[in-house]
C-alpha positions as CSV (number, residue, x, y, z in Angstrom):
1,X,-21.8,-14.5,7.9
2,X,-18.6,-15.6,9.8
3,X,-16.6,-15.6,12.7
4,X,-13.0,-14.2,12.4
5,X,-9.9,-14.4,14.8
6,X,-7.3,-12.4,13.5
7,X,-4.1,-13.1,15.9
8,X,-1.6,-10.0,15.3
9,X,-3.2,-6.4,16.2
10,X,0.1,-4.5,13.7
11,X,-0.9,-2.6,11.6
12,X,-1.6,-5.7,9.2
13,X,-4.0,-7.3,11.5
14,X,-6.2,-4.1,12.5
15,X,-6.7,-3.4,8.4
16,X,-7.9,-7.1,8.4
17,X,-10.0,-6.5,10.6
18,X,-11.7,-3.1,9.5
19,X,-11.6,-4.3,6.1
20,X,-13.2,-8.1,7.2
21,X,-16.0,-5.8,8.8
22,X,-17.0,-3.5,6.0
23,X,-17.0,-6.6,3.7
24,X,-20.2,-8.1,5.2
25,X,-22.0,-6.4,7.7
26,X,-23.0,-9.9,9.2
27,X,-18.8,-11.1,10.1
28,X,-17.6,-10.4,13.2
29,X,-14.1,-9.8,14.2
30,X,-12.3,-10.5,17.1
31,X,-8.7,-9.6,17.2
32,X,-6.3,-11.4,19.4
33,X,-3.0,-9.7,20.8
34,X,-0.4,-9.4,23.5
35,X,0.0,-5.5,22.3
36,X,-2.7,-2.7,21.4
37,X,-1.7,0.8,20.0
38,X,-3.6,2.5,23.1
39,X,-0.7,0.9,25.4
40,X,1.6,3.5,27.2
41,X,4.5,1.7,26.4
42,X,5.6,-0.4,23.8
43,X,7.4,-3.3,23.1
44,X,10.0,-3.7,20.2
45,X,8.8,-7.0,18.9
46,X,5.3,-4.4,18.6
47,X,6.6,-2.5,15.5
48,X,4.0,-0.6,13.8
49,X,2.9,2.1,16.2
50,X,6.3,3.1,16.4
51,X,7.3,2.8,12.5
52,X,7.5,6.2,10.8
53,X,5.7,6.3,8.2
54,X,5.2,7.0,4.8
55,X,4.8,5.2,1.5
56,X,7.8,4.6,-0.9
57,X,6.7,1.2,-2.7
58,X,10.4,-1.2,-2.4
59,X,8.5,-3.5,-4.9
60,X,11.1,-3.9,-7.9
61,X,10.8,-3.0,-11.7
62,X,9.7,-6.8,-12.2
63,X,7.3,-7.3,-9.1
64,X,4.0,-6.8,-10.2
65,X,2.3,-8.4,-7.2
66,X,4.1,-5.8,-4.7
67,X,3.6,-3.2,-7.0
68,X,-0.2,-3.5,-6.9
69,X,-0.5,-4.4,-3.4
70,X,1.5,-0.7,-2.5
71,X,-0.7,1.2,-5.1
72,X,-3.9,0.2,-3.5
73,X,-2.5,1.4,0.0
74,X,-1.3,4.8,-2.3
75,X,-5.0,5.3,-3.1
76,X,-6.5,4.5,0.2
77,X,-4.3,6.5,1.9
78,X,-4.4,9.6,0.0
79,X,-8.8,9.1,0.0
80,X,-7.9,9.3,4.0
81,X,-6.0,12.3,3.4
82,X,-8.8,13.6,1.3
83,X,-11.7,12.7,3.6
84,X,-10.9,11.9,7.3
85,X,-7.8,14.1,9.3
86,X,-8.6,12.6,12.2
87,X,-6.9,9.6,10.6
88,X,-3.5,11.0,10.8
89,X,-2.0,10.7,7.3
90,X,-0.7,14.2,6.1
91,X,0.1,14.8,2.4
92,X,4.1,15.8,2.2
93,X,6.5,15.7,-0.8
94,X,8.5,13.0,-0.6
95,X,12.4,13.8,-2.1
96,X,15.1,11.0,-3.1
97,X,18.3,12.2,-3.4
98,X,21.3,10.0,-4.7
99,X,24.7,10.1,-3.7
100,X,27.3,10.0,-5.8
101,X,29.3,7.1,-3.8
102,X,26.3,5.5,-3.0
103,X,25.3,5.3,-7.2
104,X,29.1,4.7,-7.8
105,X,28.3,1.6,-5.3
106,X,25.3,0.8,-7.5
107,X,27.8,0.5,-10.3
108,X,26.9,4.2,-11.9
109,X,23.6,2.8,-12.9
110,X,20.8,5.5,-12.7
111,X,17.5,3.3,-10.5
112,X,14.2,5.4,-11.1
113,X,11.4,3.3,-9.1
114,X,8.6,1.6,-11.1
115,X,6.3,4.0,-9.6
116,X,8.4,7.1,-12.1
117,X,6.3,5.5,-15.0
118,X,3.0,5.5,-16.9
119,X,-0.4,6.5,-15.4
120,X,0.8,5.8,-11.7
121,X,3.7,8.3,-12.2
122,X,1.3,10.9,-13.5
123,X,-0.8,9.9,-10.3
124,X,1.6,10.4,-7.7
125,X,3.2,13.8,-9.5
126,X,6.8,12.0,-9.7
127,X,9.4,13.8,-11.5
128,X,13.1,13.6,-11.4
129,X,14.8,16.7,-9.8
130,X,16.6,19.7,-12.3
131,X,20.3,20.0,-11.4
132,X,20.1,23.1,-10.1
133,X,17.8,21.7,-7.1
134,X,20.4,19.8,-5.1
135,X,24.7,20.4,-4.6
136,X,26.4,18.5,-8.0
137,X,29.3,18.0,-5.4
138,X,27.2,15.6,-3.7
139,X,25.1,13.8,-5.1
140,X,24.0,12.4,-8.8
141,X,20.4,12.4,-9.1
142,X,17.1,13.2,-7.4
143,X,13.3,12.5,-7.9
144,X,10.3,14.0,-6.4
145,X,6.7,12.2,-6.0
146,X,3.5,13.3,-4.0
147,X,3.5,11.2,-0.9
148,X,2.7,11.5,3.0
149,X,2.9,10.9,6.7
150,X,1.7,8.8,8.5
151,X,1.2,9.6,12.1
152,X,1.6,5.9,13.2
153,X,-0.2,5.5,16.5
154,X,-3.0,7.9,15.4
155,X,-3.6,6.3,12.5
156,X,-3.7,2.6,14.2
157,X,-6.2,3.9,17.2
158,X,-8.6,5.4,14.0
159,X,-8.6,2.0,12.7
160,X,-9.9,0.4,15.9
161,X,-12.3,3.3,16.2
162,X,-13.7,2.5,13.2
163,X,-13.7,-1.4,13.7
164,X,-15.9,0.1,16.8
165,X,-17.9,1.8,14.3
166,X,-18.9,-0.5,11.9
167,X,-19.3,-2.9,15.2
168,X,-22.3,-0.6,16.5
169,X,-22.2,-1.9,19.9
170,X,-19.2,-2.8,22.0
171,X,-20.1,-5.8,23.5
172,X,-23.2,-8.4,24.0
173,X,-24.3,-10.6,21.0
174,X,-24.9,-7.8,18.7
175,X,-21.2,-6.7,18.8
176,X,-19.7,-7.4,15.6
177,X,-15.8,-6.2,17.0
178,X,-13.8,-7.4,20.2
179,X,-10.5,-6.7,21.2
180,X,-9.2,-9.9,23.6
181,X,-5.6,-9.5,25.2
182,X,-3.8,-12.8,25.2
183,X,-1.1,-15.1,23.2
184,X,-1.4,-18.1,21.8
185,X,1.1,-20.6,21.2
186,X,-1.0,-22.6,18.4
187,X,-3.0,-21.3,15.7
188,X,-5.3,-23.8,16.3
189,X,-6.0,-22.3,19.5
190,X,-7.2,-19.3,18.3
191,X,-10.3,-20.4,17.0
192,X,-11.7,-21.1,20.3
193,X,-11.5,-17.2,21.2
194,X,-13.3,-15.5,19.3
195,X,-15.8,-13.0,21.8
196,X,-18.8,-14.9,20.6
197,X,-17.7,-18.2,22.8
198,X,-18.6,-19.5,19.0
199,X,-15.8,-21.5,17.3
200,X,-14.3,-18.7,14.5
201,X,-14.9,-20.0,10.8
202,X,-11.4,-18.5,9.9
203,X,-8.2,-17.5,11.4
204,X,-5.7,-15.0,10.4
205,X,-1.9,-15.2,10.7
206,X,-0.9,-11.8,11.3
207,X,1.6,-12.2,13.9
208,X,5.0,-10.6,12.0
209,X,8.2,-11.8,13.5
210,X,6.3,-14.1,15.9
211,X,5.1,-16.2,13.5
212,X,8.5,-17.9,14.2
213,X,7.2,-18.8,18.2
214,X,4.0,-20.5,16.3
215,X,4.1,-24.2,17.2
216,X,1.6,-25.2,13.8
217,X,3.7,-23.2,11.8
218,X,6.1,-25.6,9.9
219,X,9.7,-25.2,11.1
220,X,10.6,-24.2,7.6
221,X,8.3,-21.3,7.5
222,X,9.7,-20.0,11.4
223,X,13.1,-20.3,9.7
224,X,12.0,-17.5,7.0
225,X,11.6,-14.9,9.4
226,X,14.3,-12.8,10.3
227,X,14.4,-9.6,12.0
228,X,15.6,-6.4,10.6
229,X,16.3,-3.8,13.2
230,X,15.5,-0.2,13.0
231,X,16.5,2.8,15.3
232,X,14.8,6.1,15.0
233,X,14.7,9.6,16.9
234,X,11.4,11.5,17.8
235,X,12.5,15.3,17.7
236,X,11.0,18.7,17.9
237,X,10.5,20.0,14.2
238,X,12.9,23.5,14.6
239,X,15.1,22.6,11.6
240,X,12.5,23.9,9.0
241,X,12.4,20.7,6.7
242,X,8.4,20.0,5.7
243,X,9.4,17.5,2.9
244,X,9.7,13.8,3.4
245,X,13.1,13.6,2.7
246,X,15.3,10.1,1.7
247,X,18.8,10.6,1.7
248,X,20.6,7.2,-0.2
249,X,23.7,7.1,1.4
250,X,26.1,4.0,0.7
251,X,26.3,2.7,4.0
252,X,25.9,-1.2,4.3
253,X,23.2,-1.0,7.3
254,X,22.4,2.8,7.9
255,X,20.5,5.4,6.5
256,X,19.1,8.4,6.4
257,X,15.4,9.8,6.1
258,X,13.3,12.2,7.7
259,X,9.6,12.6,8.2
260,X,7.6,15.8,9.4
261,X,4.5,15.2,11.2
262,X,1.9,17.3,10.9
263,X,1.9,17.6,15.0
264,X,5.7,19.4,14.8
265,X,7.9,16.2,15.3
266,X,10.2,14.9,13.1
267,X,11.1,11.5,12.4
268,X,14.7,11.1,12.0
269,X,16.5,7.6,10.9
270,X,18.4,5.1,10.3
271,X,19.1,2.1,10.5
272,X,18.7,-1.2,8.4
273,X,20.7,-3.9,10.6
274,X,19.5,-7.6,9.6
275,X,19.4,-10.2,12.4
276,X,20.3,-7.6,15.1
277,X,17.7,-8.2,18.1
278,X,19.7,-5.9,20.5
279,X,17.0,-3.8,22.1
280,X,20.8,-1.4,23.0
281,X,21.4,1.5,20.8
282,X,25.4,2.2,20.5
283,X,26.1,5.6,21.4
284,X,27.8,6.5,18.3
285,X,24.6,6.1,16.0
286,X,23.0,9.1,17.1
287,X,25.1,11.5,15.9
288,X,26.6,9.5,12.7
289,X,23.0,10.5,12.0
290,X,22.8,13.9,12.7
291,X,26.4,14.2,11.3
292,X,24.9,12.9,7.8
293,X,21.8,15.4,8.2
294,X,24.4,18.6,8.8
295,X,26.7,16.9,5.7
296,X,23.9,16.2,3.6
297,X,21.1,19.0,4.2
298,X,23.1,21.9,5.4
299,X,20.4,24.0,4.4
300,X,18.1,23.8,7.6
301,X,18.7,24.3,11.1
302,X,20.1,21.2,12.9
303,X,21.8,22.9,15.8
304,X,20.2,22.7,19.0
305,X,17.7,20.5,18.0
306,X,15.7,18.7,20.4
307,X,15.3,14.8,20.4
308,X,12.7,14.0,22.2
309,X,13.2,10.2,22.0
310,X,14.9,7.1,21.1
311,X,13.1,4.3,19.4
312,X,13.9,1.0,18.7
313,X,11.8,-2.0,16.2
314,X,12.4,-4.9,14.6
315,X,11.2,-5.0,10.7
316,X,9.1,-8.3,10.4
317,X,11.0,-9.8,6.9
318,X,10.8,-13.1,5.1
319,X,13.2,-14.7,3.1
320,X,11.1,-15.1,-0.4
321,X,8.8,-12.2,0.3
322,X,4.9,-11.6,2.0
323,X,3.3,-14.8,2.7
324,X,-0.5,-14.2,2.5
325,X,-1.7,-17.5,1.7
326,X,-4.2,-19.9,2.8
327,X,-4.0,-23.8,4.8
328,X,-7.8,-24.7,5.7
329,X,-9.5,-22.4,7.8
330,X,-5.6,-20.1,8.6
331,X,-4.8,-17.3,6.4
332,X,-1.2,-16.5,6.7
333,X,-0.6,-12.8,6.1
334,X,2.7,-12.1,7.4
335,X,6.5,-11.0,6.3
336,X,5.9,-7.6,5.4
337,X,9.2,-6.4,6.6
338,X,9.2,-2.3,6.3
339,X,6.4,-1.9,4.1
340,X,3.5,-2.4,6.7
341,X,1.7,0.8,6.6
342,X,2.0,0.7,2.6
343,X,1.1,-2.7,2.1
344,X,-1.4,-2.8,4.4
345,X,-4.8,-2.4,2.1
346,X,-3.5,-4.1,-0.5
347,X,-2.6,-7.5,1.5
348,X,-5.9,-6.9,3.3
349,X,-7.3,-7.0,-0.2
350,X,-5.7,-10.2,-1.3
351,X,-6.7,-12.0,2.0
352,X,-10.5,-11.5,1.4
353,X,-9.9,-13.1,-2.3
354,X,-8.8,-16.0,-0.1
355,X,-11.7,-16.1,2.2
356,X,-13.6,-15.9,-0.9
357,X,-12.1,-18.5,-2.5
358,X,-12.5,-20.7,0.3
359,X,-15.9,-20.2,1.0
360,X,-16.4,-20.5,-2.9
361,X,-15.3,-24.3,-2.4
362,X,-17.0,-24.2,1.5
363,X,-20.6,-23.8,-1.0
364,X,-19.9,-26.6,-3.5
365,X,-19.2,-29.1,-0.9
């Protein structure tokens, strides 16, 4: 048995925490945060429950540690999809389509993903789209896999319901799960408040961009995060779109991709604007967006269409990729940038192999 403070309550930090759980049923959890997904409102240093989402893997042709981290979260995902709706993750087709400026830009280089091959393409269904699916004036190439959405806030609440559940009581000594609202500016502090009043074998890093406010993390390891921000509109599904849909435009910090929740919004986006901490959205973003959908997808109905909001986050990225490592009793797990949801089983995955590890050594000593 031990005693876990996971600082961070992303999306990152709450699969720690279910997953730290159903490990042992002796550990017990107690998850440390300034922000929960229940809140009413949300902050934008608070990106997850406001992140799309869906799962495109970003890992390159040559990543193999991404690449398994993303196809773990591809098969846990889709066993939600298959087993528990109340999770919120809806099966959808996800479509990439190619410009032809924006593979002109890429220096008329055809990029399939590394998901398009072998037994993980055959998994996912992915195929590359016939010519006669999308307009030749327009763009160069398309693909096709199976993917989904997820509903973000849903899906984050289900995991704390199920922390609950594998808890079996909510508090007292028997409690196995605690949520505690609070910062800390140490890590070493954290180990002092876990809900047992015992002192927590381990703690986990899963703070995101505010790693860099962590006094005990080195200065050099603050200076690696950077913030990518990301704008995205909340609108009433009247346009008739039901396909994920990822529109590669070349544009050096904007984008455009769509997401139909199952509940009749649709996620509309982008924008990928490094270092920008501006919580301001300029007024012309809105509808170079929409302009793009009408340009790109004139084939559904985009007139009239109701936007029910405006939302702003701040991708948590690291220069040199994730850091899920270990120093004594911390775990950093951290730096995910955009791929949160996606990553999130598989980095949970990797952190337990560090626990293990540690105790492993804990046991010889």
């Amino acid at each position: 048995m031990s005693n876990f403070v996971i600082v961070g309550a992303g999306v990152i930090g709450l699969t720690n925490a279910y997953e730290i759980l159903k490990e042992n049923p002796k550990n017990k959890v107690t998850v440390v945060a300034m922000h929960f997904p229940t809140d009413f409102e949300f902050k934008s240093v608070y990106t997850s429950p406001i992140a799309g989402a869906n799962w495109e893997s970003f890992a390159s042709i040559n990543d193999t540690f991404v690449q398994e981290i993303d196809a773990i979260g591809y098969d846990r995902f889709y066993e939600l999809i298959r087993t528990r709706p109340e999770a919120g993750v809806t099966a959808r087709k996800n479509v990439v389509l190619i410009t032809r400026e924006r593979f002109q830009g890429e220096g008329s280089v055809k990029r399939l993903p590394w998901f398009a091959h072998g037994s993980f393409g055959e998994k996912c269904g992915f195929r590359e789209l016939d010519k006669e699916e999308y307009d030749l004036s327009k763009f160069e190439y398309g693909y096709e896999f199976d993917g989904m959405v997820i509903r973000t806030s849903y899906y984050m609440t289900f995991l704390i319901n199920e922390c609950w559940r594998l808890s079996g009581e909510s508090e007292g000594p028997r409690a196995r799960f605690a949520l505690k609202r609070g910062t800390v500016k140490r890590l070493s502090e954290a180990f002092e408040l876990h809900a047992s009043c015992k002192r927590a074998d381990y703690v986990i890093n899963c703070t995101g961009l505010l790693a860099r406010q962590l006094e005990d993390v080195s200065v050099a390891e603050r200076e690696k995060m950077y913030p990518v921000r990301g704008v995205v509109y909340v609108a009433r599904n009247t346009t008739g779109l039901d396909k994920v849909t990822i529109v590669e435009v070349d544009t050096p910090d904007e984008a455009l991709y769509l997401m139909p929740r199952r509940e009749g919004e649709l996620i509309i986006g982008g924008c990928f604007q490094v270092g920008n901490e501006s919580r301001d959205v300029e007024a012309g973003l809105r509808e170079r967006i929409l302009g793009r959908c009408r340009e790109y997808l004139p084939d559904y109905l985009w007139d009239g269409l109701e936007i029910v909001r405006e939302q702003v986050g701040f991708r948590p990225f690291r220069k040199g990729g994730y850091r899920i490592e270990r120093e004594g009793r911390i775990i950093h797990c951290y730096g995910m940038g955009g791929a949160g949801f996606q990553s999130s089983y598989g980095c949970a995955q990797h952190v337990k192999r560090l626990i293990a590890d540690a105790d492993k050594k804990s046991s010889k000593l």
